[in-house]
N, C-alpha and C positions, 0 to 999 in steps of 0.2 A: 881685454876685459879682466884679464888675472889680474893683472895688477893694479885695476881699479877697487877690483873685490878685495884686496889684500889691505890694501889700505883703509878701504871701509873697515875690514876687521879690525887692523893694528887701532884705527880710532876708536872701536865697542874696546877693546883693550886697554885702552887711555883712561876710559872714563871709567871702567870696573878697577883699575888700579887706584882713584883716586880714594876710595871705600878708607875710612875712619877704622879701625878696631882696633885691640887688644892683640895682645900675640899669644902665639899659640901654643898649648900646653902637650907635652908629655906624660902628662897622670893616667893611672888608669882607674882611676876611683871612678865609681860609678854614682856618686853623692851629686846633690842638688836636684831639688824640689821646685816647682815654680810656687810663689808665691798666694797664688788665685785664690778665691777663698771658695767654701764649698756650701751645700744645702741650697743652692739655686740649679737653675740653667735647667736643659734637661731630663737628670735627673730626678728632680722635685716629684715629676707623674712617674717615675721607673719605681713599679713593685719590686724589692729588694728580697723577697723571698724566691722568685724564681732561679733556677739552678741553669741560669746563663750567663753571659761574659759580662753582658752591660750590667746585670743586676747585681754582679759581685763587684765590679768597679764602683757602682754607685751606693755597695752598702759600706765599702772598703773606704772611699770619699776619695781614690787615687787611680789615675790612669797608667800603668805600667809603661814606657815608651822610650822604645830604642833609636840610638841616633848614635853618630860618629864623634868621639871628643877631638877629634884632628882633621878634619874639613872647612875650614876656613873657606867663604865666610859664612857656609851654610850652618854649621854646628861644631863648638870646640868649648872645650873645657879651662875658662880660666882660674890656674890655682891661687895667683897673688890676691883674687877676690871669692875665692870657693862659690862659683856663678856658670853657668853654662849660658852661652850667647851663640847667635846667629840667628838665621833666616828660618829654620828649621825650628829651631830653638824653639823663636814668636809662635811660628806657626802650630806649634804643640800646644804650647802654654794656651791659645786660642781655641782647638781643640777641647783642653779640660777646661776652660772657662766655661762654655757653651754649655758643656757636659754639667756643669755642677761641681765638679771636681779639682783636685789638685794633680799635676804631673808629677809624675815621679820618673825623670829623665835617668837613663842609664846605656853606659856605652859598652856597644857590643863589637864584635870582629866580622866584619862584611863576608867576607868566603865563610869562613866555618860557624857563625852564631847564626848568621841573619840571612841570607839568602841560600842555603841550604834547606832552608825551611824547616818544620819540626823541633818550635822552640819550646816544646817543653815547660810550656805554661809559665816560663822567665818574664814574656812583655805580651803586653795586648795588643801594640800597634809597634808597626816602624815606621816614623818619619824624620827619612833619610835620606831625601833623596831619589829613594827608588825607581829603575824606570821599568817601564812595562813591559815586557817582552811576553810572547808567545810562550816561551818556557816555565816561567816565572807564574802564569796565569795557572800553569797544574798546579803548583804548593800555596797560591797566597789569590784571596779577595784585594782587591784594588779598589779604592778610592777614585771617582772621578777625577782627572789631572788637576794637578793644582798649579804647576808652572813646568817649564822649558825650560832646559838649558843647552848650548853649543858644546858639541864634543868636537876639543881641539888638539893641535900640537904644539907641544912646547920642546925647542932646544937650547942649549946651552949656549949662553950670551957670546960667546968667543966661536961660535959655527957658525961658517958661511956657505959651507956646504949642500947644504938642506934648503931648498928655499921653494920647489915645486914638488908640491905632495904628491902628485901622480909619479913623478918619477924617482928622486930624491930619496925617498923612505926603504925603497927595494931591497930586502936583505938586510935595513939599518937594525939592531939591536931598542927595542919600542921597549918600557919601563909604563907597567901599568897595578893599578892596583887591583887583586886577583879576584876573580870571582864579579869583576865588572864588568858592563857589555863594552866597555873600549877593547876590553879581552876579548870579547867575543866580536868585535868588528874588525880587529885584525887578524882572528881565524875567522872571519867570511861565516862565523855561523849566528850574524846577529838575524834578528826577526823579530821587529817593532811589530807587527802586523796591520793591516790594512789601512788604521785609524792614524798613524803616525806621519809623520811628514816622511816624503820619500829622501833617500839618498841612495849614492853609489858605492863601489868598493874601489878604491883605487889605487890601495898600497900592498902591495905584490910581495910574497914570502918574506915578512919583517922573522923577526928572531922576538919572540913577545916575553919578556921577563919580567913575573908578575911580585909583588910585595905587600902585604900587608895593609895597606891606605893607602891613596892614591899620591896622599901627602908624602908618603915613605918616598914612591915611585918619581915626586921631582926632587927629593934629597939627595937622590942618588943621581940624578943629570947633576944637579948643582955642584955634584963632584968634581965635575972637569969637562970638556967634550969629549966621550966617547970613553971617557975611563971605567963608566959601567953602564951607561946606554949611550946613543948616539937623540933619542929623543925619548919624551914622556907623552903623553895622552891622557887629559883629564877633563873635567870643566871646564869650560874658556874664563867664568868666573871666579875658580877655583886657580887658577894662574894665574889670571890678573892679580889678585889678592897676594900670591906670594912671589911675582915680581914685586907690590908696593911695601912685605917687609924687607927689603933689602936683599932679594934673594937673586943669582945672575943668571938667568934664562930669559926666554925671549917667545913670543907666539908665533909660529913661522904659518902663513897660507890663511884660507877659508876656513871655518867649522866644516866638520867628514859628514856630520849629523846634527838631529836636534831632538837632543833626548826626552820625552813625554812622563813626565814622573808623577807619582801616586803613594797616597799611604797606604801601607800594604799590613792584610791583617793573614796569620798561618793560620792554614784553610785544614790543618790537626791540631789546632785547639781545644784543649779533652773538656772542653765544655764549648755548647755551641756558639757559635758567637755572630750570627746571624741580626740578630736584634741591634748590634755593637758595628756591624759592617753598615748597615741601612742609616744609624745616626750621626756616625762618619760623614760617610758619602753624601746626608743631607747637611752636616758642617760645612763641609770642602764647597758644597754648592751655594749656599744663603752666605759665605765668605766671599765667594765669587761674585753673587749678586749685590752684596753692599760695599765695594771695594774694599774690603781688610785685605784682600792678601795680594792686591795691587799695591795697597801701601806698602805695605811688608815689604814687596820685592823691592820697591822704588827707595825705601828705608837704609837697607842693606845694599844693593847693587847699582845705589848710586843714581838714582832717578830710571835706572831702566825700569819697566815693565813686563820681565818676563812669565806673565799668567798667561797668553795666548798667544797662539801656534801663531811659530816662525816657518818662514819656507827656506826649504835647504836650501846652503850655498857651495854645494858642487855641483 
């Protein structure tokens, strides 16, 4: 049965690597705007004199909105076109549309800006990705989920090593992006809670060496095998995409999990932002009920439809 599953995945693999884009940038400007135009949506009935979140968005005509310039193919910053693109991206620009407003996309640093929580009135929203965790739920209001993705592993093209997750990984050197729950599923303190699809634990004392972006964390496989990890841990779609830019690593096994993600609003926002979490949450959902963010997914990830819960496959 493993190697039936394996191969079912290596072909979700096949078809996430076929994905069209742009390559991906090392900038760290925080520039680009979506285009959307504003004085609709939403807004139009939001009193703009009240001293809340939505009503300073909607007097401001700009939704402040954090996301990753180096996640391909969720969200990346292309500079040859000064344009922010991805999955993510839509998904925002969609967001302030509805709202009335224009995005004002800006990239932030996953461990210390955005999931730390306590942003310091910098953004109103992060859609990035985020998944839900029990922890997460003390600093940040969450959005009804908006899609799934497979958390996988990825080793370097030339290892043959590594090929059963359960045992294979034991003590390997694991390269993840910090402040992620792949970090926190190979220190065993992940906790999706009740709502999430279940999985297990099945990689025993890895050596977890975290970086920056998770993008960082397969730069450093694409070194060598084993020259600075022996594997990485990310999206399964987020490796798909940088196997198809030429990149030499490989997806070895099952998805460990299937992460439930949400826009997530800081729940110390020094103004309240109650009214701004409720017209969210009712976006994420009338998007779900008209198929926009089925398209979206199927846009970028290649005809999948990652909007509704997958069952694990460990």
């Amino acid at each position: 049965m493993r190697n039936l599953r394996t191969r079912a995945a290596l072909a979700v693999v096949a078809v996430f690597a076929m994905i069209g884009v742009a390559c991906a940038s090392d900038t760290t400007s925080s520039a680009g705007s979506s285009d959307t135009g504003t004085g609709g949506g939403l807004c139009a009935s939001v009193g703009t004199s009240a001293d809340d979140a939505l009503a300073h968005i909607c007097a401001n005509h700009q939704i402040r909105v954090a996301t990753d310039q180096k996640y391909k193919p969720q969200s990346w910053f292309d500079v040859k076109t000064n344009t922010w693109m991805g999955f993510d991206v839509d998904v925002a620009n969609e967001i302030a549309k509805r709202l009335g407003v224009a995005a004002d996309i800006q990239h932030h640093d996953w461990d210390t800006d955005v999931t730390a929580g306590s942003w310091n009135d910098r953004y109103d929203i992060d859609v990035g990705s985020m998944t839900i965790t029990e922890e997460r739920k003390q600093k940040f209001f969450f959005s009804p989920v908006y899609y799934y993705t497979p958390a996988s592993i990825a080793v370097h093209a030339d290892n043959t090593s590594i090929q059963d997750l359960s045992t294979d990984l034991d003590g390997k050197k694991v390269c993840v992006g910090s402040g992620t729950t792949y970090e926190l599923y190979l220190e065993r303190k992940l906790n999706l809670g009740p709502d999430a699809p279940s999985f297990d634990y099945v990689v025993d004392d890895p050596q977890v060496v975290g970086f920056t972006t998770d993008t960082d964390a397969l730069d450093q496989l694409a070194l060598g095998d084993g020259v600075r990890c022996d594997a990485a841990m990310t999206a399964l779609p987020t490796i798909a995409q940088y196997i198809a830019d030429g990149n030499p690593v490989k997806v070895v096994g099952d998805p460990l999990y299937y992460e439930p993600l949400a826009i997530a609003l800081d729940k110390n926002d020094p103004v309240d932002n109650t009214s701004l979490v409720d017209a969210v949450s009712k976006i994420i959902d009338d998007m779900h009920a008209d198929g926009t963010l089925s398209a979206l997914s199927e846009k970028w990830y290649n005809g999948q439809d990652l909007t509704v819960q997958a069952a694990s496959g460990t």
